[in-house]
N, C-alpha and C positions, 0 to 999 in steps of 0.2 A: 529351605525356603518356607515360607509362613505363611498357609494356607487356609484356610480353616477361618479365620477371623471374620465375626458378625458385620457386613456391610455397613451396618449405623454404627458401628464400633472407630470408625473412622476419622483421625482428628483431621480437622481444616485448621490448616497454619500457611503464613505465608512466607515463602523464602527469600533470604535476602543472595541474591545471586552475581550482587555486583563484583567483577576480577576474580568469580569461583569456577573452576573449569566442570564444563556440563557435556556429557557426550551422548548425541542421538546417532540411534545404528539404523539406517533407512534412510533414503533421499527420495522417498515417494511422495503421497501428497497427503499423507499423516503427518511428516517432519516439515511440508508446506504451509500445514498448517500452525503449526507447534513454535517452530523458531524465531516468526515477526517478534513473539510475545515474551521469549527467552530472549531474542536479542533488544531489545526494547528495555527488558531486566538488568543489564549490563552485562549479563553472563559471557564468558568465555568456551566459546561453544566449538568441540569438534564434531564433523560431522562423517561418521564412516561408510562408506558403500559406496560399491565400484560402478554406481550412474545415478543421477537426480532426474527433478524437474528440471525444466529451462528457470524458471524461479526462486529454486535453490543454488542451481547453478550459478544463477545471477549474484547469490550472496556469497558465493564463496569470491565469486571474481572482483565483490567490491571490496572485499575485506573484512564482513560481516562475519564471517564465520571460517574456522578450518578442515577444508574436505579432503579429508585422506581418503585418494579414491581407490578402495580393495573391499574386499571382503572381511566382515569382522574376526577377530582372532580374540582369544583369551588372551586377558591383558591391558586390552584397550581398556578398562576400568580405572587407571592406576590412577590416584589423585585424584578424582572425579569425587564433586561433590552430591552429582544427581545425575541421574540416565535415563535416557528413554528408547526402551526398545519398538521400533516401528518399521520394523522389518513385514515382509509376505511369506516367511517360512518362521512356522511356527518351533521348530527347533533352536531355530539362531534364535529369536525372541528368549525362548525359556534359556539357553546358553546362556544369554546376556543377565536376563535376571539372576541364573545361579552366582554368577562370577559377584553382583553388586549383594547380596546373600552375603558371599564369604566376603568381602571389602565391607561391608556395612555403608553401604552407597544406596540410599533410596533409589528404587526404579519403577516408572511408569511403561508397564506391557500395553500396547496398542490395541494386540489381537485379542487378549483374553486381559483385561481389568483386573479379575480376583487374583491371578495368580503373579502380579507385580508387590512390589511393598510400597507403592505410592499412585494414587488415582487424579489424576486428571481434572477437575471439578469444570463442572458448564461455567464460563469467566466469560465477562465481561465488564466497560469500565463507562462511569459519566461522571462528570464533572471534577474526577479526582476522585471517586470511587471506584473501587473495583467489587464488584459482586462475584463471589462465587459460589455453586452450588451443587450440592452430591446427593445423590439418593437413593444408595443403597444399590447399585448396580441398575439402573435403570437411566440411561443417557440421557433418551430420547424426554422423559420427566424432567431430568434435570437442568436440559435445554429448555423445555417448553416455561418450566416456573422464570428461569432465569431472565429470558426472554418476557416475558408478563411486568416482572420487576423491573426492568429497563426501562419498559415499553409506560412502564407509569412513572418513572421520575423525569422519561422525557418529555410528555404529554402534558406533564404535572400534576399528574391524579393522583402521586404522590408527592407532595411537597416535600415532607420532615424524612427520610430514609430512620431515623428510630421511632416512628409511629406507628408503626405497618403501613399495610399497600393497601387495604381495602379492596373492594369488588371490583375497580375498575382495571387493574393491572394490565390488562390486553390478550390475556390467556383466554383462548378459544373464538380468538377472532377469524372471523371467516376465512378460509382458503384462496386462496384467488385462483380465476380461472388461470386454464394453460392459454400459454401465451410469454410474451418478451417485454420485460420490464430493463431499458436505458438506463442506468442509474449512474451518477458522477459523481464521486468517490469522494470529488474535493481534492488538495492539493497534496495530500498523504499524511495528514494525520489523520489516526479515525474519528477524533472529537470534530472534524470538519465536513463529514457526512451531512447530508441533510435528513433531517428528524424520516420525514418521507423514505428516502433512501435506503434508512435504515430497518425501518419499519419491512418496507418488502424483502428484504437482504432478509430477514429474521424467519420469511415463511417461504424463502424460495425452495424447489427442490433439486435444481441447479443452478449453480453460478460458473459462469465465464467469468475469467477474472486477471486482467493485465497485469505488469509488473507494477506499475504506476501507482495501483489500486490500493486504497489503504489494506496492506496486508495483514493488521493485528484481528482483521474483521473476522478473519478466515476461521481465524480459535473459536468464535461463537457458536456458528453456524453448527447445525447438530449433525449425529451421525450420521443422518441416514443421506444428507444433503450432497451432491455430487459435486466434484470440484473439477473442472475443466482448467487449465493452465494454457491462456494465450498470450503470453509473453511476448513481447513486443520490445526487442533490445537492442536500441541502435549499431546499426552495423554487426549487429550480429545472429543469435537467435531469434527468429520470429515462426511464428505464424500466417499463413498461408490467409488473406482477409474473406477469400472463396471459402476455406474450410473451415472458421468463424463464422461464416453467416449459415452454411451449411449445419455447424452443431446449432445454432440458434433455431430454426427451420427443426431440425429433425428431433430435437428436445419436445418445443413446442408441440408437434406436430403427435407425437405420443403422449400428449397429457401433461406436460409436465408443464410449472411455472419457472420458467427461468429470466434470473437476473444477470445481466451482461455489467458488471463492476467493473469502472473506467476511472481511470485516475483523472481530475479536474472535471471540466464538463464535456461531455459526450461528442458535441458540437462546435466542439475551438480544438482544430487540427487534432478532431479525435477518432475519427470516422464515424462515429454515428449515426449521421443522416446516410451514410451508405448501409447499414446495417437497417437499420428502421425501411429506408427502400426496398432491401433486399426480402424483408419481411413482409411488408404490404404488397409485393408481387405475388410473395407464395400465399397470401392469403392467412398470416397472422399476425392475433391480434398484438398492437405495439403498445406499451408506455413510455411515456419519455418523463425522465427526473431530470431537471438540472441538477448541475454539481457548481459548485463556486470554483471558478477558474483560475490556474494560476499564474493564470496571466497576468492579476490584478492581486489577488490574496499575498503568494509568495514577496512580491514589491512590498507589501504592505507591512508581511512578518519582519522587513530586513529594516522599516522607517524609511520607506520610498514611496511617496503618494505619486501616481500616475500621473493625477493631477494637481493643479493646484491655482488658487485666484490669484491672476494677475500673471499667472507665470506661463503657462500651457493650454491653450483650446480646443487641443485635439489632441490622441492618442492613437496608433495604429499597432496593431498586434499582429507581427510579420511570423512566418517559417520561415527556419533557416533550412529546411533540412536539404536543400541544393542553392550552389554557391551563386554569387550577382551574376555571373556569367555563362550559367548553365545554361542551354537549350531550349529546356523544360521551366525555368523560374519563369511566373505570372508577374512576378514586383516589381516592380517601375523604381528600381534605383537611384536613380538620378530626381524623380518626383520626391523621396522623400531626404534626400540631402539637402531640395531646395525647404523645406518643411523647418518648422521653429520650434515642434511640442514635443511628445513624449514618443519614442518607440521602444516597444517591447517585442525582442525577440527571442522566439523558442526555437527549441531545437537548434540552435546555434553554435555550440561552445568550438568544438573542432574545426570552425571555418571563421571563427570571430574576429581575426585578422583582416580577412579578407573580405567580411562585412563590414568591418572599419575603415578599411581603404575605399571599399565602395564609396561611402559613405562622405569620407572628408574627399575625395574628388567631386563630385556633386555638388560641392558647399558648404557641408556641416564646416565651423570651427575644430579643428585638430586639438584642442583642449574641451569639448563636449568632454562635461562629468559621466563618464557608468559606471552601473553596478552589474554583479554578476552574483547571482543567488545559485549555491550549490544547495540540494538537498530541504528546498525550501520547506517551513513548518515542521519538520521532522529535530531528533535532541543532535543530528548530526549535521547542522546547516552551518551553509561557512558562505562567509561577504566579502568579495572583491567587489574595492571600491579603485576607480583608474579611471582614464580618459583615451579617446576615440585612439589617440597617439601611442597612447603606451598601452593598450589593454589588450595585445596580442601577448605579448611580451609578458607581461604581467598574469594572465592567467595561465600560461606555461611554465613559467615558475613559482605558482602558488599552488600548480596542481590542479585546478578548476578540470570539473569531467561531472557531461551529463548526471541525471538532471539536473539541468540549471535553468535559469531565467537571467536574459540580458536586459537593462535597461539604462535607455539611450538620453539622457535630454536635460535640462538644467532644474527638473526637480529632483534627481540624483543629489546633488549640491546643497540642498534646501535646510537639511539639518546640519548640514557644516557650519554655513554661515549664518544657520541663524532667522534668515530671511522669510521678512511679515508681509506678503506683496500689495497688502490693500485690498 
């Protein structure tokens, strides 16, 4: 293995990773943070180790990624274009680097940087740039510049990115006091962050962070920043919303600035005003970001305006996450069958039927145009387009599965035909 070599000796290149198989050995929340940005690359990623995150977890189970769930063995290298060892035992680490050693497989060591054949660089992306930044074994720098140069082409204190950055970059901006910063992530891309958003993301010293949440954000964040995993998976893994508000409280409460990273906005079926309650009881302090919701965004990505002149007056932004007939549902079913405008439902895909039956009993038309938005704003989004009648049916056989966004009403229809309503 090749040791010894001068830290600024280091070339930065970038790789082209699409359909190349890449293997990370760790399912902690090093490989939590590593993989949004490998699978975002197109890479073909296995992932080995015998437990994860609920997070990673969640990507093996959507197809994101392949989790052979054991323990690393010699071998696992074979055909691997690139590796990353991010393992908690420092021997399986250096094991994995020897084996990409004799394959001639670049690999990036987690535990110890110098003794990989490939570094990591502080990355980040705007506008179709990606920044990346090394320096010479020093992270916590190479975060902080990185983070300064972002912070000025989002600001716009840099305009030209080949001009320099000048004084303003954002480097050595004040700390923020300890305390809980809301922040909504937006719809999951991370270009849909709010400038805000991102700004405290950039100086938190932990983050809480959903599945929802734009994941690519996590690769920024520096080392020393602490990463909570509150995964929130329908009908499956979750988190306990008591022992959420609880790390929020006891983070705070030691000093620290912690950012709670919510996918869409904090406050549209997201619990955040339970969390901010929870917080101004114990006595810390809160921020609240909005996030752009996607409740209205995602429609938007698919060419479904919510609204529109002439066509819709109102818009009602429904949970699905218990059926018309549960116990527990607040929603007045039959109120909005007799209704003529837009509904958008979330959390819905699994009972979508049976929100359409609702629905055309109550009044709706049985040929009501919808849409169904998988994976909204994200390179993996897919559009069922159907109606109140068939759109059970119909996203059972296309596959349709969480997240999605349903929308219900005759500006679904609007780019089919055409139609200029006055």
């Amino acid at each position: 293995m090749l040791t010894g070599m001068a830290q600024e000796e280091h070339y930065l290149v970038g790789l082209d990773l699409t359909g190349r198989r890449v293997v990370v050995v760790g399912g902690g929340t090093v490989a939590q943070r590593r993989l949004p940005r490998l699978v975002k690359a197109g890479a073909v990623i296995e992932l080995v180790s015998p437990e994860t995150t609920p997070s990673v977890g969640a990507m093996a189970d959507e197809g994101e990624i392949t989790w052979t769930r054991r323990e690393y063995t010699d071998g696992d290298l074979a055909d691997a274009w690139y590796a990353l060892a991010c393992t908690d035992d420092a021997e399986v680490n250096a094991a994995v680097c020897a084996e990409a050693e004799r394959r001639r497989v670049f690999c990036v060591r987690a535990d110890s940087g110098p003794e990989g054949s490939a570094v990591t660089p502080a990355a980040g992306e705007h506008d179709g740039l990606l920044v990346g930044v090394l320096s010479g074994g020093e992270p916590q720098r190479s975060a902080v510049v990185r983070d300064g140069l972002l912070d000025a082409l989002r600001s716009g204190a840099a305009e030209d990115p080949g001009r320099g950055y000048g004084q303003d970059a954002g480097a050595g901006a004040p700390r923020p006091e300890a305390g809980v910063a809301l922040v909504g992530g937006g719809p999951g891309d991370a270009e849909l962050i709010t400038v805000r958003g991102r700004r405290l993301l950039a100086r938190a010293d932990v983050v809480v962070v959903d599945r929802l949440a734009p994941r690519e954000l996590l690769d920024e964040l520096p080392p020393h920043v602490e990463v909570i995993d509150a995964a929130k998976i329908p009908y499956g893994r979750a988190a306990s919303q008591d022992v959420i508000n609880s790390a929020l409280i006891d983070k705070a409460r030691a000093g620290k600035f912690v950012v709670r990273l919510k996918g869409g906005d904090p406050y549209v079926f997201g619990r955040g005003f339970e969390e901010l309650l929870a917080c101004v009881e114990a006595g810390v302090k809160v921020t609240v970001v909005p996030g752009i919701t996607s409740a209205f965004a995602v429609p938007a990505l698919a060419d479904v305006p919510v609204t529109h002149r002439g066509v819709t007056h109102e818009v009602v932004v429904v949970s699905g996450h218990v059926p018309p007939e549960h116990e527990t549902s607040l929603v007045d079913w039959d109120a909005l069958g007799r209704l003529r405008g837009t509904i958008v439902l979330m959390m819905g895909v699994e009972r979508i039927d049976r929100f359409a039956d609702a629905l055309i009993t109550a009044g709706r038309p049985a040929d009501t145009p919808v849409a169904m938005i998988q994976d909204g704003s994200m390179r993996t989004q897919k559009v069922l387009r159907s109606t109140l009648k068939e759109v059970g049916a119909d996203a059972a056989r296309e596959g349709i599965r969480p997240p999605a966004v349903t929308v219900i009403g005759p500006v679904v229809g609007l780019l089919d035909t055409g139609t200029d309503a006055g």
